[in-house]
Backbone bond lengths (Angstrom), bond angles and torsions (degrees), N, CA, C in turn:
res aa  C-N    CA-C-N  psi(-1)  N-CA   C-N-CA  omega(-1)  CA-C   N-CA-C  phi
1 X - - - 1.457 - - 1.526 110.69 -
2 X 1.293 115.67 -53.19 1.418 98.13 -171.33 1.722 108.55 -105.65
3 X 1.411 104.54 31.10 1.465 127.12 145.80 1.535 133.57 -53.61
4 X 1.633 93.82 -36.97 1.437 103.21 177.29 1.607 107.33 -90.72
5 X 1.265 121.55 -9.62 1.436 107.88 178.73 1.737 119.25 -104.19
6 X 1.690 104.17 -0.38 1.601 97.79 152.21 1.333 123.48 -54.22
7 X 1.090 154.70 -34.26 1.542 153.29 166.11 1.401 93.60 -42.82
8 X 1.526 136.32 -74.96 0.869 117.41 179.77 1.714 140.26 -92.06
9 X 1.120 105.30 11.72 1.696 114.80 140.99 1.561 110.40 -55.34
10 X 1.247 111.16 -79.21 1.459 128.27 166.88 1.679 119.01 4.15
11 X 1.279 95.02 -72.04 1.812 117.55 173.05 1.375 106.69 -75.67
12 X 1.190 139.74 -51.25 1.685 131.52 156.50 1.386 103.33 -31.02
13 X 1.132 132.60 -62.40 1.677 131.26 -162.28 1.469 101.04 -71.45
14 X 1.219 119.75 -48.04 1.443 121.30 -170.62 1.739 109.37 -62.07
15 X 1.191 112.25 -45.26 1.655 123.32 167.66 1.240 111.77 -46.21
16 X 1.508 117.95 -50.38 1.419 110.88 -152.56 1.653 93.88 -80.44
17 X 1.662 111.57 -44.81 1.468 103.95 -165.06 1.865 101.94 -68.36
18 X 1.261 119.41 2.92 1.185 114.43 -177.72 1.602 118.81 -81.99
19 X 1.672 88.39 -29.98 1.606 105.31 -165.51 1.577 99.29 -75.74
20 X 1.561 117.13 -39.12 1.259 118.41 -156.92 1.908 99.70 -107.17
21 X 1.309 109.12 2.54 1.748 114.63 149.76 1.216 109.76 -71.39
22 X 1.123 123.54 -59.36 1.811 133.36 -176.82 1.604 100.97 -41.02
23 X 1.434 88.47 -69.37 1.909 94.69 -178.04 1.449 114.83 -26.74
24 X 1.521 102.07 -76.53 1.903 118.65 -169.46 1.402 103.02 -57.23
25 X 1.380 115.14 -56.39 1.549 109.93 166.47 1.145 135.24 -18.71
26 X 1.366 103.72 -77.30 1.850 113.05 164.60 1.379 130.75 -56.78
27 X 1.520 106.22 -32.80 1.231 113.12 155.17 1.387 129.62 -43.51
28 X 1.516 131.77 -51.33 1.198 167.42 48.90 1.454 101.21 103.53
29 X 1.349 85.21 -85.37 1.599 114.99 -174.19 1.340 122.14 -111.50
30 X 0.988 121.37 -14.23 1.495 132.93 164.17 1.532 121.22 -36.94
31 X 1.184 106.56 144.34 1.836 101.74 168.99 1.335 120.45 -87.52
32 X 1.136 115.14 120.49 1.793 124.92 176.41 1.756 92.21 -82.73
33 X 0.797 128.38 97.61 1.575 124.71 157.13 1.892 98.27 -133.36
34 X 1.583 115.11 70.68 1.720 107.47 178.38 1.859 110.13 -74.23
35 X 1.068 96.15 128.87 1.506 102.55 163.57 1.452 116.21 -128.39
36 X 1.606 116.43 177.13 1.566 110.47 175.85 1.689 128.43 -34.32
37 X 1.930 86.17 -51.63 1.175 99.56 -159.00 1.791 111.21 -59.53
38 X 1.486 92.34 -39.51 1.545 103.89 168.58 1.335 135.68 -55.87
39 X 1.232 97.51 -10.19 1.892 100.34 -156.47 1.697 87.25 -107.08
40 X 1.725 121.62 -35.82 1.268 123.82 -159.73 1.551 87.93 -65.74
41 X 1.973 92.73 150.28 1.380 113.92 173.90 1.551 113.79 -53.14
42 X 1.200 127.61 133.18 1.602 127.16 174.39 1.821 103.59 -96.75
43 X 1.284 103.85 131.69 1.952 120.77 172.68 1.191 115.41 -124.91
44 X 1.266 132.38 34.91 1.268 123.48 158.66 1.521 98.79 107.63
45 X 0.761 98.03 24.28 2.241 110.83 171.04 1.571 93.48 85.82
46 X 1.180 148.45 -18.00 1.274 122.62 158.03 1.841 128.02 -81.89
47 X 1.472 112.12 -175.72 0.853 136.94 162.95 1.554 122.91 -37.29
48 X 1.327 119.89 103.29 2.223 104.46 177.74 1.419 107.82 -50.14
49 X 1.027 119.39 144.26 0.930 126.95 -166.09 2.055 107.26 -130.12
50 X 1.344 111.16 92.61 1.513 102.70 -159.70 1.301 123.87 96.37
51 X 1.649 127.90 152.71 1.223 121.98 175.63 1.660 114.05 -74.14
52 X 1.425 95.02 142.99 1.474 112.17 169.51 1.966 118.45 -49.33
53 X 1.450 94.34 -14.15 1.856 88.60 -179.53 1.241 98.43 -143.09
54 X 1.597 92.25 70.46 1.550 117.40 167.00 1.628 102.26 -81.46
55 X 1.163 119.55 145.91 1.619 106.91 174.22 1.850 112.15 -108.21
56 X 1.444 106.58 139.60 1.444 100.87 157.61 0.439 159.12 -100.83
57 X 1.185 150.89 146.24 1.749 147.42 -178.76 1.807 108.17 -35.62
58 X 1.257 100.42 144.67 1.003 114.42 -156.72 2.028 98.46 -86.33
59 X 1.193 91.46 -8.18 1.953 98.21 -179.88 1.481 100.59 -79.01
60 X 1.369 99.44 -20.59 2.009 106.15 -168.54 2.029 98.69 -56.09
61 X 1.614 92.78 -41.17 1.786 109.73 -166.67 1.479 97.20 -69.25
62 X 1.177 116.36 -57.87 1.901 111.34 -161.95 1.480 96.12 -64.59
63 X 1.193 127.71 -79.57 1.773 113.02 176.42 1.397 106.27 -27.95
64 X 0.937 153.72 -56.75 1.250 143.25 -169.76 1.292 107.52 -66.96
65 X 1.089 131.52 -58.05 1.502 118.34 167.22 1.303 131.50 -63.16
66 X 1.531 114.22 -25.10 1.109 121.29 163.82 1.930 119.39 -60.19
67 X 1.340 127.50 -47.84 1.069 138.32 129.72 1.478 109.39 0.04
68 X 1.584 114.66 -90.43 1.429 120.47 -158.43 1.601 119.72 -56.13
69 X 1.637 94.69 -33.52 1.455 111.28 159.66 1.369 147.80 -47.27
70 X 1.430 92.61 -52.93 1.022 109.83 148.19 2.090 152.92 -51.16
71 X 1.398 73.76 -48.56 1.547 116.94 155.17 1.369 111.39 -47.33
72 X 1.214 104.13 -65.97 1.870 103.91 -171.74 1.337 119.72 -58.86
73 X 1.618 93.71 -42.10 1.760 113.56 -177.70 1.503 104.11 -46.76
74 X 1.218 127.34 -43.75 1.799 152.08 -138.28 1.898 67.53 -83.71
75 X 0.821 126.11 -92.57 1.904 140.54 -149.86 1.559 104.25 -69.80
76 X 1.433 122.25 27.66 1.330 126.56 140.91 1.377 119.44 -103.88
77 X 1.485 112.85 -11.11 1.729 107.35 164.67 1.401 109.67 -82.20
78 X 1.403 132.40 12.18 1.387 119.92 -173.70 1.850 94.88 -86.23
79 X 1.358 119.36 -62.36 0.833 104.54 164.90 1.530 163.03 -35.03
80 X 1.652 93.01 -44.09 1.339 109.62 143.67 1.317 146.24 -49.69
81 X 1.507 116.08 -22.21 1.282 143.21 -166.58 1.645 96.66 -113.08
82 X 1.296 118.45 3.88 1.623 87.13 177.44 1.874 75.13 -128.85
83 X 1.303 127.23 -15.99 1.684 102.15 152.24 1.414 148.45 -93.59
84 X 1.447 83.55 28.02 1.482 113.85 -162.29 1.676 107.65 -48.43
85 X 1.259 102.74 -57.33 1.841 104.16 173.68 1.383 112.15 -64.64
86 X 1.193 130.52 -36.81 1.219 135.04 -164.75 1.739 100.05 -76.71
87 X 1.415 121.20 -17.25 1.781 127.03 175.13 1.170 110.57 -87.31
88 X 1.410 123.93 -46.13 1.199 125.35 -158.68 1.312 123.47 61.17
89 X 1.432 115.58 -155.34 1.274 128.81 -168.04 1.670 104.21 -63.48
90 X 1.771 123.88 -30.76 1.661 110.15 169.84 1.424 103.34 -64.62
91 X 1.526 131.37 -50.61 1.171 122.85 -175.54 1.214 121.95 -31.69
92 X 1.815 107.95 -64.48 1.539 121.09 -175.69 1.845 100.13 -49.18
93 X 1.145 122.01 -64.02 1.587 107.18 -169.71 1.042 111.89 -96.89
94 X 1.383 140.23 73.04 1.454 171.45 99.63 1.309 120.07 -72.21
95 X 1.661 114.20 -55.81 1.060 135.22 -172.18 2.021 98.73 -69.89
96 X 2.073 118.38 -41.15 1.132 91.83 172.38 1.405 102.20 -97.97
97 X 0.941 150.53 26.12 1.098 136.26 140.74 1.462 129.91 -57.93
98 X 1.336 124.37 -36.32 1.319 131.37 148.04 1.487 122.64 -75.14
99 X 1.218 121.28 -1.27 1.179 110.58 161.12 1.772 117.50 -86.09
100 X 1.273 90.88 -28.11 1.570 95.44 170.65 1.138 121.05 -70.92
101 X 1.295 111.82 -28.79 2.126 109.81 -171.26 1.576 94.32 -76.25
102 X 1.541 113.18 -34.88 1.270 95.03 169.41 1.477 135.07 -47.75
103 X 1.206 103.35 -70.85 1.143 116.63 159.80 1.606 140.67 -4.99
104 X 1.684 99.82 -50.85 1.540 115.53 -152.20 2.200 65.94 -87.28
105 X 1.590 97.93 -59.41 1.525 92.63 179.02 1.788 125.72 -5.98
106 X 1.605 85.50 -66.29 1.875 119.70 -173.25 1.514 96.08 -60.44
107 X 0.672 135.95 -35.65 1.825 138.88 160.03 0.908 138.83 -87.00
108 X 1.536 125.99 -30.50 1.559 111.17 125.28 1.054 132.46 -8.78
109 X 1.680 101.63 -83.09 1.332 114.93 176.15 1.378 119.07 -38.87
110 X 1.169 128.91 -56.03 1.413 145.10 -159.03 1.848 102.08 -61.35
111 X 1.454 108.38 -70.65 1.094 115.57 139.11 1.571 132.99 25.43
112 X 1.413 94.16 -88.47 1.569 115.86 -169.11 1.189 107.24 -89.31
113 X 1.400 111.62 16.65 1.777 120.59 -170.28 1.828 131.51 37.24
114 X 1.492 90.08 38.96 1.364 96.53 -176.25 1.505 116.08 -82.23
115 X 1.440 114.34 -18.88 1.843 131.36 157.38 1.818 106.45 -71.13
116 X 1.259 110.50 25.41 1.852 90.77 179.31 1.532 74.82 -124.57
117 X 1.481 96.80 138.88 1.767 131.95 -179.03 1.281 100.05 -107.26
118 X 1.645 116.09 97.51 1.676 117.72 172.95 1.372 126.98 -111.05
């Protein structure tokens, strides 16, 4: 049984020592020459603009999670959609059946004005 999950142990181990070879590596050999210019925060080739522990609005978080939520929901029809023949007709109304709970969800939301950016 847990024969079949060395392959992917295997590639877990190989990743990690890969990620943390890169690291020490560059570390390694890398050039330490720090100066201002180096150390200052980088924004997209300009100037920072404001302190770094500015705080946000708390609407910044629910769209964002609302988003991810959303998001996730979206990448359970992939699956569904490539057993789509193989479900048939339970598939199809399962499949809208969760499209609807979404939905009523997506209007909820809407609703309670948690999509208005003020």
């Amino acid at each position: 049984m847990l024969g079949a999950y060395l392959p992917i142990l295997v590639l877990v181990v190989i990743a990690c020592l890969f990620g943390l070879g890169s690291v020490v590596f560059s570390s390694l050999i890398g050039q330490k020459k720090p100066s201002q210019v180096k150390l200052a925060p980088y924004e997209c080739g300009c100037e920072p603009v404001g302190s770094a522990r500015e705080r946000f609005s708390i609407k910044f978080y629910l769209i964002a999670m609302l988003f991810i939520l959303f998001d996730i929901e979206a990448v359970f029809m992939y699956p569904w959609a490539v057993l789509f023949k193989r479900l048939g007709m339970f598939g199809l109304v399962e499949m809208g059946l969760f499209i609807v709970i979404l939905f009523v969800g997506y209007v909820y939301v809407w609703k309670k004005g948690a999509l208005e950016w003020e």
